[in-house]
mmCIF file of the N, C-alpha and C atoms, coordinates in Angstrom:
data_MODEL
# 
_entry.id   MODEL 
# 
loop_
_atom_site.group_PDB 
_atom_site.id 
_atom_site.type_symbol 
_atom_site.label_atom_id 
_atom_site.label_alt_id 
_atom_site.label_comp_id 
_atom_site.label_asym_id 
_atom_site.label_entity_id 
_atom_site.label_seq_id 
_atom_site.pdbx_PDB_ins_code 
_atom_site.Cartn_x 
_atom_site.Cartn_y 
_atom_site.Cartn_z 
_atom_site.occupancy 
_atom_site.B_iso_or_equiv 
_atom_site.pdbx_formal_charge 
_atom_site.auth_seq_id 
_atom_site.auth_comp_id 
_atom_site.auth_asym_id 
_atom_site.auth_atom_id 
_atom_site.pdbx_PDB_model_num 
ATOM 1   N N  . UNK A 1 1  ? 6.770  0.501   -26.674 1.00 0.00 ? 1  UNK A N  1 
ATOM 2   C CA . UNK A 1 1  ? 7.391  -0.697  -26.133 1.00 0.00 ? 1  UNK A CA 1 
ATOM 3   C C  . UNK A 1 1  ? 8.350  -1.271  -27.176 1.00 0.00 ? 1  UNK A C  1 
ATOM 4   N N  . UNK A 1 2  ? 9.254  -1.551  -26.792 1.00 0.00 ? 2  UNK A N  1 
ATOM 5   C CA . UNK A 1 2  ? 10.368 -2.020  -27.978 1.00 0.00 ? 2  UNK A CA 1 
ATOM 6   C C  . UNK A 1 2  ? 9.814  -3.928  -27.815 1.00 0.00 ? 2  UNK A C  1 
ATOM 7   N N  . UNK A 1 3  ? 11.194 -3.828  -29.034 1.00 0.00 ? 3  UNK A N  1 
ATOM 8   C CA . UNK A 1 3  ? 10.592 -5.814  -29.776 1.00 0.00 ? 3  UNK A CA 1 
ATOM 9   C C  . UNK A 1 3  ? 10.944 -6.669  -28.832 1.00 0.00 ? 3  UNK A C  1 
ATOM 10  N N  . UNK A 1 4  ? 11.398 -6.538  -27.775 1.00 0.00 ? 4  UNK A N  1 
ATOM 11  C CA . UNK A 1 4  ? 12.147 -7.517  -27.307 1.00 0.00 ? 4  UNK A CA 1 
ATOM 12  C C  . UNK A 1 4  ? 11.505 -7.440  -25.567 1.00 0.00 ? 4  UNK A C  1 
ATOM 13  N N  . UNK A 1 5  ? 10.895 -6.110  -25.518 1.00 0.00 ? 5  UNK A N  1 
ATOM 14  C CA . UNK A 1 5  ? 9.866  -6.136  -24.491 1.00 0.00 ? 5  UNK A CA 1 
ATOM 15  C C  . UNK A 1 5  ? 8.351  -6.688  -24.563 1.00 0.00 ? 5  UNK A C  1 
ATOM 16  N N  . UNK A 1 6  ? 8.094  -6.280  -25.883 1.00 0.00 ? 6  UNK A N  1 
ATOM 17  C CA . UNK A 1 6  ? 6.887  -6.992  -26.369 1.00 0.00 ? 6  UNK A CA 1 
ATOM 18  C C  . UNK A 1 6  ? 7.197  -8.111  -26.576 1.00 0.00 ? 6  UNK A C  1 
ATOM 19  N N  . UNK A 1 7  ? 8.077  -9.159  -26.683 1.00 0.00 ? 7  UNK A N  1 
ATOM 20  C CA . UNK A 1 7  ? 8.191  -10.611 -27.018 1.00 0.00 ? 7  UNK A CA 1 
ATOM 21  C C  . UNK A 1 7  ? 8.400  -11.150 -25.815 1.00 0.00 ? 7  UNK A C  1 
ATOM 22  N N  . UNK A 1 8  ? 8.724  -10.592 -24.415 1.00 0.00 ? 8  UNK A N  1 
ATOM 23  C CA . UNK A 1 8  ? 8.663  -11.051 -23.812 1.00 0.00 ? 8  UNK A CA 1 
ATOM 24  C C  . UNK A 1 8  ? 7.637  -11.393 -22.719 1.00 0.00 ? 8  UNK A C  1 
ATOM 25  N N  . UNK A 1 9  ? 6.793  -9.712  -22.744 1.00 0.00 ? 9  UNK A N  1 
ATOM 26  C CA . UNK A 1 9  ? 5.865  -9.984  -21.820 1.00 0.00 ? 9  UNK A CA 1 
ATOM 27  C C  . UNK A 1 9  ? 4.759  -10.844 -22.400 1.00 0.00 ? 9  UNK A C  1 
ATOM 28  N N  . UNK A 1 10 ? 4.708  -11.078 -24.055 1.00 0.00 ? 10 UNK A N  1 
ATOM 29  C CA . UNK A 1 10 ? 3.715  -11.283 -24.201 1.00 0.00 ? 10 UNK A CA 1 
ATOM 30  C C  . UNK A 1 10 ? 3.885  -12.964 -25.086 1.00 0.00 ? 10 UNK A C  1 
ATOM 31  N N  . UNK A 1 11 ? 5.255  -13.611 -24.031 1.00 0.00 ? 11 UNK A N  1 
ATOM 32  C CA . UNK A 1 11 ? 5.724  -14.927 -24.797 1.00 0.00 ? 11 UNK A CA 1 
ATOM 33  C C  . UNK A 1 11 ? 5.712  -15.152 -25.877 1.00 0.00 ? 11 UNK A C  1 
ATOM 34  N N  . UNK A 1 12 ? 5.568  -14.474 -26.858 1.00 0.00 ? 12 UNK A N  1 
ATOM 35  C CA . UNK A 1 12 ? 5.590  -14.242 -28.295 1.00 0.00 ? 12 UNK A CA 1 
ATOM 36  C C  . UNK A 1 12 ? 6.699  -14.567 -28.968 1.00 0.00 ? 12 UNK A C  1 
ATOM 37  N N  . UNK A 1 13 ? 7.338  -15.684 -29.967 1.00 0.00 ? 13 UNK A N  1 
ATOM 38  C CA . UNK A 1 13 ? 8.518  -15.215 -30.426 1.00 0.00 ? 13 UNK A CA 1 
ATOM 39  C C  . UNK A 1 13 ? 8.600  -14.331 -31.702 1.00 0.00 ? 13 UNK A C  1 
ATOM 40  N N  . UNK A 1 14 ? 9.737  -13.471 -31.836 1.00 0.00 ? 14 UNK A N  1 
ATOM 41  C CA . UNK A 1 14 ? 10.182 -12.302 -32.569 1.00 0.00 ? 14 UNK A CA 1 
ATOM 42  C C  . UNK A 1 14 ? 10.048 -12.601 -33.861 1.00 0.00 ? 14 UNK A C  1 
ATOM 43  N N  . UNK A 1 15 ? 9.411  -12.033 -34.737 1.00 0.00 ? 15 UNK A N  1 
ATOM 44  C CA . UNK A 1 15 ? 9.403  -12.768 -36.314 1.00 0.00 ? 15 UNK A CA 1 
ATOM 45  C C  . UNK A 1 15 ? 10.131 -11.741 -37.172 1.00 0.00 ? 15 UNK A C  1 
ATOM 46  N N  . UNK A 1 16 ? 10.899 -10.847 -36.270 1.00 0.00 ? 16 UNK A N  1 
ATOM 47  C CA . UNK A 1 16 ? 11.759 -9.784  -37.110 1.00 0.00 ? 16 UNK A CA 1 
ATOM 48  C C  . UNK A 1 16 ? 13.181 -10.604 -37.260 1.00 0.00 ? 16 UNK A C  1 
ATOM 49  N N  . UNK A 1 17 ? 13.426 -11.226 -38.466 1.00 0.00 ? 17 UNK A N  1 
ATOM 50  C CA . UNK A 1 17 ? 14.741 -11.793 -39.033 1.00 0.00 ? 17 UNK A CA 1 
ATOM 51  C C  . UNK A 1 17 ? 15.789 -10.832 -38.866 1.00 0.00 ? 17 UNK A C  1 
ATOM 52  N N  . UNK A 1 18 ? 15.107 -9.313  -39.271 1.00 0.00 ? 18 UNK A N  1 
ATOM 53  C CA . UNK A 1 18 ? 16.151 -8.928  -39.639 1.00 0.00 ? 18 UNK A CA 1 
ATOM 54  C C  . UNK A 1 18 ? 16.961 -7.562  -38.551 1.00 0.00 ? 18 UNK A C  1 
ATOM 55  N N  . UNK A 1 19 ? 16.450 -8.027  -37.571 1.00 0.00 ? 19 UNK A N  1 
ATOM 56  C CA . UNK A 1 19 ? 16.583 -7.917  -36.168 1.00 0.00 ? 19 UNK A CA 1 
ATOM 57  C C  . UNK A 1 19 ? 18.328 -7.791  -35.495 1.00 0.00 ? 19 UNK A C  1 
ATOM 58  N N  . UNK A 1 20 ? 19.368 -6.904  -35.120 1.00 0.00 ? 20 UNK A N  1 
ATOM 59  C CA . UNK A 1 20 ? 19.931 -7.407  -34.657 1.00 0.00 ? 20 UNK A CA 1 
ATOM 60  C C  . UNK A 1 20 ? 20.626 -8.205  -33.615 1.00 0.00 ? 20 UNK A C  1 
ATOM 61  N N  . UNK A 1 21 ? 19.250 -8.440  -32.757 1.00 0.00 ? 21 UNK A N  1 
ATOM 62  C CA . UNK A 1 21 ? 19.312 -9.117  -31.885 1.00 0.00 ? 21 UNK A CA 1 
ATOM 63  C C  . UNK A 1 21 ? 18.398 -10.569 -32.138 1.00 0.00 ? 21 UNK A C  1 
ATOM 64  N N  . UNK A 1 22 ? 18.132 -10.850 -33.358 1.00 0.00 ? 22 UNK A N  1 
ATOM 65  C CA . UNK A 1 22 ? 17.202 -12.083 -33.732 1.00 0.00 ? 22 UNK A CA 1 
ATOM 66  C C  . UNK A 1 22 ? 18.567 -13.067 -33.488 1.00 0.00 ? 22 UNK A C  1 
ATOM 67  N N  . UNK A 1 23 ? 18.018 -14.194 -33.056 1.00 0.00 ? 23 UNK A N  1 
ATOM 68  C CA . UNK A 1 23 ? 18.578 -15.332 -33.270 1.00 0.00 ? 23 UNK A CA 1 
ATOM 69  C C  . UNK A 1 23 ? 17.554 -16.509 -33.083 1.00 0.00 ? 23 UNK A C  1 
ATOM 70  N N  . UNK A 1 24 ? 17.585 -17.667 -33.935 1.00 0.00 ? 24 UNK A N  1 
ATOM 71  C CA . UNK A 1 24 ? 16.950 -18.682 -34.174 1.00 0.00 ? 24 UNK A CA 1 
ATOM 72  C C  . UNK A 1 24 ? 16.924 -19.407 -32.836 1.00 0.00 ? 24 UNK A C  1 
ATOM 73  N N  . UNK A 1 25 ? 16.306 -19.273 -31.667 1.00 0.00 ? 25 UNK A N  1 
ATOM 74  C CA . UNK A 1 25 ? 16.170 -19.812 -30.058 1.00 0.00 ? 25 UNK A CA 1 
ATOM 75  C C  . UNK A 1 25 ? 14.628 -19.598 -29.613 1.00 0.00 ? 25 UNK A C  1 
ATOM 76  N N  . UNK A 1 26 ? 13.741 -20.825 -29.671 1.00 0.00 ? 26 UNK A N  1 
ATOM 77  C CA . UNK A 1 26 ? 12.396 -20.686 -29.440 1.00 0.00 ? 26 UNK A CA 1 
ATOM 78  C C  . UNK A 1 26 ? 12.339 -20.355 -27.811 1.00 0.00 ? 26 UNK A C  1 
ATOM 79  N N  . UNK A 1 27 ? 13.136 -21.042 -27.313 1.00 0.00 ? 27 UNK A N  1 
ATOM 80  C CA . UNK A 1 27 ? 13.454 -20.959 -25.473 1.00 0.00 ? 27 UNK A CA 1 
ATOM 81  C C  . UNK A 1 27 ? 13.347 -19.169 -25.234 1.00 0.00 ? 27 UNK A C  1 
ATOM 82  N N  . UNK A 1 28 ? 14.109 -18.503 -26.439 1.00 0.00 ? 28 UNK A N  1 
ATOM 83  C CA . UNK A 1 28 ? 14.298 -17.125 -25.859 1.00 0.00 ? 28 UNK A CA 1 
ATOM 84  C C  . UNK A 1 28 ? 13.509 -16.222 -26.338 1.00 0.00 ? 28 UNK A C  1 
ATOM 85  N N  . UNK A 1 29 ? 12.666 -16.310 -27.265 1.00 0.00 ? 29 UNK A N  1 
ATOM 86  C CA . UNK A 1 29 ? 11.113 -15.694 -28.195 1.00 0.00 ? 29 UNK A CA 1 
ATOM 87  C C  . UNK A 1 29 ? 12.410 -15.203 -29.579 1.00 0.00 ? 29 UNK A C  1 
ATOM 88  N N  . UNK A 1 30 ? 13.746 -16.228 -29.586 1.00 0.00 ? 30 UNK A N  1 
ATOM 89  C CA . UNK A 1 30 ? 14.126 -15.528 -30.890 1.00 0.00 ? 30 UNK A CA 1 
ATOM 90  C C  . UNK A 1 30 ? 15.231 -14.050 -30.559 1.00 0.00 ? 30 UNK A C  1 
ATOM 91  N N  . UNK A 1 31 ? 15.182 -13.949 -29.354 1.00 0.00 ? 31 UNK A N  1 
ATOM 92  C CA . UNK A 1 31 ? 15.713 -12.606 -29.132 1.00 0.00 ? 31 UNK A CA 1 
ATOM 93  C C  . UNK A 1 31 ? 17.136 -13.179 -28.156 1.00 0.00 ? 31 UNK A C  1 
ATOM 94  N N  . UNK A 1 32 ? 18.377 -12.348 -28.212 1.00 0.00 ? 32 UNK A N  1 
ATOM 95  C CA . UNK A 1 32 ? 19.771 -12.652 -27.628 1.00 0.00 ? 32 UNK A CA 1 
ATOM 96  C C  . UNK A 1 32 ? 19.094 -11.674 -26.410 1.00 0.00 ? 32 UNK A C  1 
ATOM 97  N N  . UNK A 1 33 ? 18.579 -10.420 -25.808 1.00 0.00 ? 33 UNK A N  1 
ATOM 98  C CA . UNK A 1 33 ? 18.287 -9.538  -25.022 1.00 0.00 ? 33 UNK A CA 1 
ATOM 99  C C  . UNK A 1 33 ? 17.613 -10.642 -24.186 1.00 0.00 ? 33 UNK A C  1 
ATOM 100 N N  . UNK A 1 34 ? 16.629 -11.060 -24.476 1.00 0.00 ? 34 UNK A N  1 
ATOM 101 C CA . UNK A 1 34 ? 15.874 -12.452 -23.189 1.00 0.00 ? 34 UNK A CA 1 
ATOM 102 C C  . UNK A 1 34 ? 16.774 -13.195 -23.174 1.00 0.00 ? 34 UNK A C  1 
ATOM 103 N N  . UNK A 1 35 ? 17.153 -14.003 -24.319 1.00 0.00 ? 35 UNK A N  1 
ATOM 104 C CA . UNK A 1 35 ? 18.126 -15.020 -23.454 1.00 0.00 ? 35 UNK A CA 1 
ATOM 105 C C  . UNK A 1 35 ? 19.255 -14.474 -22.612 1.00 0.00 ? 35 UNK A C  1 
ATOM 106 N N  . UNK A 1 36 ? 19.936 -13.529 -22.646 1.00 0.00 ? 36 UNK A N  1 
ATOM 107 C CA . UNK A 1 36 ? 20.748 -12.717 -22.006 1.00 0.00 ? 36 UNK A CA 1 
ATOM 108 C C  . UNK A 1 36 ? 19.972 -12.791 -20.300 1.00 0.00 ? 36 UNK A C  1 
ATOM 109 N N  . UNK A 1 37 ? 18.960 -12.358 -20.386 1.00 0.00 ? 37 UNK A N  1 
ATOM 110 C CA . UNK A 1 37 ? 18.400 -12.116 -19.052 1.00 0.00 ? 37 UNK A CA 1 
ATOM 111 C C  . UNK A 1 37 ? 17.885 -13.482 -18.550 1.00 0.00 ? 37 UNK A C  1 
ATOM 112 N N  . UNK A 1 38 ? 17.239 -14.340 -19.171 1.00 0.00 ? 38 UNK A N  1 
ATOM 113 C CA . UNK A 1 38 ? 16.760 -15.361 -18.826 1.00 0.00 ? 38 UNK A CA 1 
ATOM 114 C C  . UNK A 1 38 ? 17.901 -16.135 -17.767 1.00 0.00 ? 38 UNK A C  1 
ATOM 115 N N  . UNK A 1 39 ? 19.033 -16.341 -18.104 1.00 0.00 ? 39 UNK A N  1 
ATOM 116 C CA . UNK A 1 39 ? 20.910 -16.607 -17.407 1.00 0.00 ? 39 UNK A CA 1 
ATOM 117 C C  . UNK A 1 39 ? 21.670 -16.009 -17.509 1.00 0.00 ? 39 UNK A C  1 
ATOM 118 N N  . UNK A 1 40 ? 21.859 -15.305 -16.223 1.00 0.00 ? 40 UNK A N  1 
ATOM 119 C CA . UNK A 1 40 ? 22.676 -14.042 -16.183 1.00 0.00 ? 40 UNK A CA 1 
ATOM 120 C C  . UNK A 1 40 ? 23.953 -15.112 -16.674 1.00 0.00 ? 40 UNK A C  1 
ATOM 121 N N  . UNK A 1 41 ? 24.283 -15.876 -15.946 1.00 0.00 ? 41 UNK A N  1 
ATOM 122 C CA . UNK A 1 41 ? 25.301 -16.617 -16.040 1.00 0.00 ? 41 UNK A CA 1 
ATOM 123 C C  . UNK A 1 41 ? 25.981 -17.496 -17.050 1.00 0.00 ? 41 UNK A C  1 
ATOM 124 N N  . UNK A 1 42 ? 26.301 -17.463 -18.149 1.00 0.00 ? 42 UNK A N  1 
ATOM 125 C CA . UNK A 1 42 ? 26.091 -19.001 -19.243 1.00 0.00 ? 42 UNK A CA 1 
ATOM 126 C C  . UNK A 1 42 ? 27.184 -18.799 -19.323 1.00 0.00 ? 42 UNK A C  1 
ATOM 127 N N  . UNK A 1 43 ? 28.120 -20.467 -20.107 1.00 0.00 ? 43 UNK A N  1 
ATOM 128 C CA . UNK A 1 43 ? 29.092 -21.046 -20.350 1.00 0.00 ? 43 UNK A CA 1 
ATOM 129 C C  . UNK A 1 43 ? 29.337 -20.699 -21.998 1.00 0.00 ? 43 UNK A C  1 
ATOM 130 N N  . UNK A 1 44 ? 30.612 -20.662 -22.000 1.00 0.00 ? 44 UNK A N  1 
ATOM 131 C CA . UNK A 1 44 ? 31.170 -20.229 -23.080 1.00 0.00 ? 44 UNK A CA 1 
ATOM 132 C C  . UNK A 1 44 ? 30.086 -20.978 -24.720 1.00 0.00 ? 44 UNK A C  1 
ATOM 133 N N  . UNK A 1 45 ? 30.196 -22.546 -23.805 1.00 0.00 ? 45 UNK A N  1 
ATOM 134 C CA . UNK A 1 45 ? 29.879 -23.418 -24.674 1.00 0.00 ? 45 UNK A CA 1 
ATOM 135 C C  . UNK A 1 45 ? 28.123 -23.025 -25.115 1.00 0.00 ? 45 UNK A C  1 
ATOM 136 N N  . UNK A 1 46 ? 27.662 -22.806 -23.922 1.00 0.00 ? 46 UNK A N  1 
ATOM 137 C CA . UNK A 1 46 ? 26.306 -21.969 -23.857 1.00 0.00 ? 46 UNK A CA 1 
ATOM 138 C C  . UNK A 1 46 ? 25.942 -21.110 -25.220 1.00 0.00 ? 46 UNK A C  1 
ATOM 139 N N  . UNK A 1 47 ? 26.782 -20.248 -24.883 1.00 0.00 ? 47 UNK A N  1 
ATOM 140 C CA . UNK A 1 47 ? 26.889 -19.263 -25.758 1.00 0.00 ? 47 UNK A CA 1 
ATOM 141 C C  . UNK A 1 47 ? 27.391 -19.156 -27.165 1.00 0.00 ? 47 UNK A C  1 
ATOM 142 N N  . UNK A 1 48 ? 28.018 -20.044 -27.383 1.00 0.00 ? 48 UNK A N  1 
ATOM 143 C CA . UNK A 1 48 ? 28.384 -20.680 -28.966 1.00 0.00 ? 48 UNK A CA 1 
ATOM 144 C C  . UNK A 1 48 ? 27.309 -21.322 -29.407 1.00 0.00 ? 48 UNK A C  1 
ATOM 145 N N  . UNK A 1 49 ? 26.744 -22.440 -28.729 1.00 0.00 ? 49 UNK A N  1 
ATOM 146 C CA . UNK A 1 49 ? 25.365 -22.542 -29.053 1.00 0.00 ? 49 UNK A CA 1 
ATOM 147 C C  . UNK A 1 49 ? 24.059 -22.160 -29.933 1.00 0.00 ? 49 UNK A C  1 
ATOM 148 N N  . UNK A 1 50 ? 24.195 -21.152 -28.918 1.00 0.00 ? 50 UNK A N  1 
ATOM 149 C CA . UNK A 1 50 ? 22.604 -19.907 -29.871 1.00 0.00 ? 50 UNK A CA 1 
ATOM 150 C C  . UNK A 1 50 ? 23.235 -19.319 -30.727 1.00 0.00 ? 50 UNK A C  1 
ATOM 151 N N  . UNK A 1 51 ? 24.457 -18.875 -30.736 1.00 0.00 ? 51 UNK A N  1 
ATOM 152 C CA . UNK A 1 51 ? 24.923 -18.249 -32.006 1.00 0.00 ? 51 UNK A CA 1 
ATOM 153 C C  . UNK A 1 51 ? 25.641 -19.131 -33.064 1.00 0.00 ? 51 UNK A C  1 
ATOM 154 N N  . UNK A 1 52 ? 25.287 -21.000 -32.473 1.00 0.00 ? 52 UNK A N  1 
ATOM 155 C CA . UNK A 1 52 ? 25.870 -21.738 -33.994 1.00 0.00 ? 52 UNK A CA 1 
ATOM 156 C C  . UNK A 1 52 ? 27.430 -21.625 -33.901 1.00 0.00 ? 52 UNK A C  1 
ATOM 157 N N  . UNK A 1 53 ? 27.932 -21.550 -33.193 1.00 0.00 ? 53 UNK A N  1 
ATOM 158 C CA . UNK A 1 53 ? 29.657 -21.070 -33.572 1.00 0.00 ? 53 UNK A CA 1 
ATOM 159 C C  . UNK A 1 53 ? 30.443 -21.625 -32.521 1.00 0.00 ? 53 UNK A C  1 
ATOM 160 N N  . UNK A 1 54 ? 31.637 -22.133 -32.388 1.00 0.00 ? 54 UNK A N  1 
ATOM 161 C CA . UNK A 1 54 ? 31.584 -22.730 -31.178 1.00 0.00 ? 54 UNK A CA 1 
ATOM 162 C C  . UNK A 1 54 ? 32.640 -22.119 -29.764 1.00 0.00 ? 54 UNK A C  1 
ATOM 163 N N  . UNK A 1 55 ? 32.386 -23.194 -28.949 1.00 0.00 ? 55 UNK A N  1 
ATOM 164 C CA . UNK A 1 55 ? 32.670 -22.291 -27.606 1.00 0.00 ? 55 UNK A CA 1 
ATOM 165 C C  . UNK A 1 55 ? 34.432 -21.718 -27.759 1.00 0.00 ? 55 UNK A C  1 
ATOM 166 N N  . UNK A 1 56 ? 35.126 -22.309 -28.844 1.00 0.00 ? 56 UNK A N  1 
ATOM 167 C CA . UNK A 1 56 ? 36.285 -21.318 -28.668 1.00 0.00 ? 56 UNK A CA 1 
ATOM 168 C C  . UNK A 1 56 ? 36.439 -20.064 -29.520 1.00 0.00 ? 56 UNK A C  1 
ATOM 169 N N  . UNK A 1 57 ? 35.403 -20.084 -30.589 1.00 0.00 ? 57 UNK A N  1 
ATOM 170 C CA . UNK A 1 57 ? 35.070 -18.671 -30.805 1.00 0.00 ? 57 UNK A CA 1 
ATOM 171 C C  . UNK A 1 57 ? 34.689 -18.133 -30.493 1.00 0.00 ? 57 UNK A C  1 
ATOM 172 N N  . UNK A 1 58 ? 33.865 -18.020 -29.458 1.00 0.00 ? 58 UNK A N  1 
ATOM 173 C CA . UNK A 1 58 ? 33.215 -17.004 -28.560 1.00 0.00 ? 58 UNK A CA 1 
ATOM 174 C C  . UNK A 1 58 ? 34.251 -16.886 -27.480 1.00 0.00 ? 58 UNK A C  1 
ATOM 175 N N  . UNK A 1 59 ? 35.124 -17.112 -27.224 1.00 0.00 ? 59 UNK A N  1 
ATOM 176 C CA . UNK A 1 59 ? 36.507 -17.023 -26.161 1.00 0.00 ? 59 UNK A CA 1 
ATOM 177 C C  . UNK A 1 59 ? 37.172 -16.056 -27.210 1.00 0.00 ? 59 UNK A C  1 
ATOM 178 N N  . UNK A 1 60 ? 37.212 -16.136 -28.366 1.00 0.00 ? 60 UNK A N  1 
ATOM 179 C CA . UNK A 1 60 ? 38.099 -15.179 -29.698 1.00 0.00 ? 60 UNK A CA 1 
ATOM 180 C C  . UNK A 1 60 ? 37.471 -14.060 -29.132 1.00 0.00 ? 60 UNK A C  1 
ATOM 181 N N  . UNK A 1 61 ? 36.580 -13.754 -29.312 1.00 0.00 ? 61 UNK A N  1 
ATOM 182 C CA . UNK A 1 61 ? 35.577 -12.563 -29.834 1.00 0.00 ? 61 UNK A CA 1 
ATOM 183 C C  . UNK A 1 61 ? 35.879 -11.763 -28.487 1.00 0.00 ? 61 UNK A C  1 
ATOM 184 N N  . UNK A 1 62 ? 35.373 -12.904 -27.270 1.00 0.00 ? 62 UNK A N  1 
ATOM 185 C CA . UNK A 1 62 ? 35.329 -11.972 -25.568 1.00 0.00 ? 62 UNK A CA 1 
ATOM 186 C C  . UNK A 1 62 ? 36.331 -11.498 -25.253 1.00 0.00 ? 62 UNK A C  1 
ATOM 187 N N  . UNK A 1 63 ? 37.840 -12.344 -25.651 1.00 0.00 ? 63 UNK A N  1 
ATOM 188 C CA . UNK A 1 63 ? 39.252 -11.344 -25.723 1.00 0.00 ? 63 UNK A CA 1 
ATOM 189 C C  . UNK A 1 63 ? 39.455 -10.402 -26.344 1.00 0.00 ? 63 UNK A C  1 
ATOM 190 N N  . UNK A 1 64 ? 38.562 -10.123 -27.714 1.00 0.00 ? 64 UNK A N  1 
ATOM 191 C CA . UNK A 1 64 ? 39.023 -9.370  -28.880 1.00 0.00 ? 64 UNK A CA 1 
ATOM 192 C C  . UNK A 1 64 ? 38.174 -7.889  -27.717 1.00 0.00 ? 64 UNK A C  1 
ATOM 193 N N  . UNK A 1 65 ? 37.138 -8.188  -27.310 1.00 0.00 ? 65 UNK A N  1 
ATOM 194 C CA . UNK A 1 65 ? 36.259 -7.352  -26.643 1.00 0.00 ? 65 UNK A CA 1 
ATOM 195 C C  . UNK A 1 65 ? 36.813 -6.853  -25.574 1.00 0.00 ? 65 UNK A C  1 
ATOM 196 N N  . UNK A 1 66 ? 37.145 -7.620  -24.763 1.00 0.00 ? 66 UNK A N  1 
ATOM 197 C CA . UNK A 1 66 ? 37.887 -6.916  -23.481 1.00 0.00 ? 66 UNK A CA 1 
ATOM 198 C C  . UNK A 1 66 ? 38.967 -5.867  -23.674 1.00 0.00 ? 66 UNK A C  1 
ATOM 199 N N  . UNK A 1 67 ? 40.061 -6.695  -24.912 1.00 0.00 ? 67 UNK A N  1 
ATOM 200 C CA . UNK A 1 67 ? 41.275 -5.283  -25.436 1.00 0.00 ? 67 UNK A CA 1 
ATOM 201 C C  . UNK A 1 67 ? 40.486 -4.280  -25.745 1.00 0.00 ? 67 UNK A C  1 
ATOM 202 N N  . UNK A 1 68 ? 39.461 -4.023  -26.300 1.00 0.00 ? 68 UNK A N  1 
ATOM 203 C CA . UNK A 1 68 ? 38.924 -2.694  -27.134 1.00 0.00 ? 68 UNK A CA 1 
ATOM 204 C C  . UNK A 1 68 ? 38.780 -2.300  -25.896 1.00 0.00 ? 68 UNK A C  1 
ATOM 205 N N  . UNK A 1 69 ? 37.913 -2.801  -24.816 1.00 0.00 ? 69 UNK A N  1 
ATOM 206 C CA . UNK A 1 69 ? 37.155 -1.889  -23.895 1.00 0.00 ? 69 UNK A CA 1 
ATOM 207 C C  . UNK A 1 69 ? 38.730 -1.583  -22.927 1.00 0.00 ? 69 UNK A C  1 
ATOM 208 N N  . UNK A 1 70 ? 39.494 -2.190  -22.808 1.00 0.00 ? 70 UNK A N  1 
ATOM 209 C CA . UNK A 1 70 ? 40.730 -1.456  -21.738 1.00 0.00 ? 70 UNK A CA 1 
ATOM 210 C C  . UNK A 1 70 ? 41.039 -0.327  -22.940 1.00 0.00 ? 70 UNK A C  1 
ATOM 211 N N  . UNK A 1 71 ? 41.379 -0.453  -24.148 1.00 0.00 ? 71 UNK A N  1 
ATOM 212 C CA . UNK A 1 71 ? 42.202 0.255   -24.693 1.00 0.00 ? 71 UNK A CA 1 
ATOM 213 C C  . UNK A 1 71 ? 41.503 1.721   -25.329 1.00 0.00 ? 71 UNK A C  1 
ATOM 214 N N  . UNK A 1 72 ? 39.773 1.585   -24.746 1.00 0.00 ? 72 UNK A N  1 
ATOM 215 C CA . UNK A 1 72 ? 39.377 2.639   -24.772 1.00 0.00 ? 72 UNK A CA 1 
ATOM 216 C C  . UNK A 1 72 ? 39.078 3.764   -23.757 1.00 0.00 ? 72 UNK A C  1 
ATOM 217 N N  . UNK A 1 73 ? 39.844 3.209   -22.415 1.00 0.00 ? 73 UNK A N  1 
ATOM 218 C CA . UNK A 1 73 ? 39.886 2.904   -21.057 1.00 0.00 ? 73 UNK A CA 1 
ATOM 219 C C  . UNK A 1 73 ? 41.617 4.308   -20.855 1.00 0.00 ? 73 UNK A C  1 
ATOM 220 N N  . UNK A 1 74 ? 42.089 3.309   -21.814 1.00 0.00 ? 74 UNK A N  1 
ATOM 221 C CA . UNK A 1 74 ? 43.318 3.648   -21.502 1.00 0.00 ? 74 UNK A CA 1 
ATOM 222 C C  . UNK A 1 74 ? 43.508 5.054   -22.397 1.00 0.00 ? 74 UNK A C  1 
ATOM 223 N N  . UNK A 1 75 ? 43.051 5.613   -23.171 1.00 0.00 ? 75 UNK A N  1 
ATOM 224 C CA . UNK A 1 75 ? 43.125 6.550   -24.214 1.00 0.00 ? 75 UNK A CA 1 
ATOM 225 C C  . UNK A 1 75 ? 42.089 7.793   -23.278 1.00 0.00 ? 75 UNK A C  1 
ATOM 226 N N  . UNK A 1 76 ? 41.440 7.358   -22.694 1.00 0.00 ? 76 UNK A N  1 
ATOM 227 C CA . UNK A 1 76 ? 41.214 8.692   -21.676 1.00 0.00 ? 76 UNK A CA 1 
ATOM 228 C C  . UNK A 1 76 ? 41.991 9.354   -21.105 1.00 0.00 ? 76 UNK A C  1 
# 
């Protein structure tokens, strides 16, 4: 069972820091994979949030993300 299945079924939060899916969120057992599922849906601002950073850097990052994924799209 992986960490993030075991933290969830078993409401546990994650005490692996060094985790790359740890983030400091008691709501989510500590894990971005539950909170991910917990709202399919969240707001930019949402999402700057748990990661501390704010909602127009996470607008940086989701543009920076979308070019890679067309432009790896497009190289096929």
């Amino acid at each position: 069972m992986k960490c993030y299945e075991y933290c969830k079924t078993k409401s546990k939060n994650c005490k692996d820091s060094n985790c790359r899916y740890w983030i400091e969120s008691s709501q989510s057992n500590n894990c971005t994979l539950i909170a991910a599922s917990i709202k399919k849906s969240m707001t930019l601002e949402e999402i700057g949030n748990i990661f501390k950073v704010t909602r127009m850097r996470i607008c940086q990052i989701e543009k920076r993300a979308i070019e890679k994924i067309k432009l790896s799209f497009s190289e096929k």
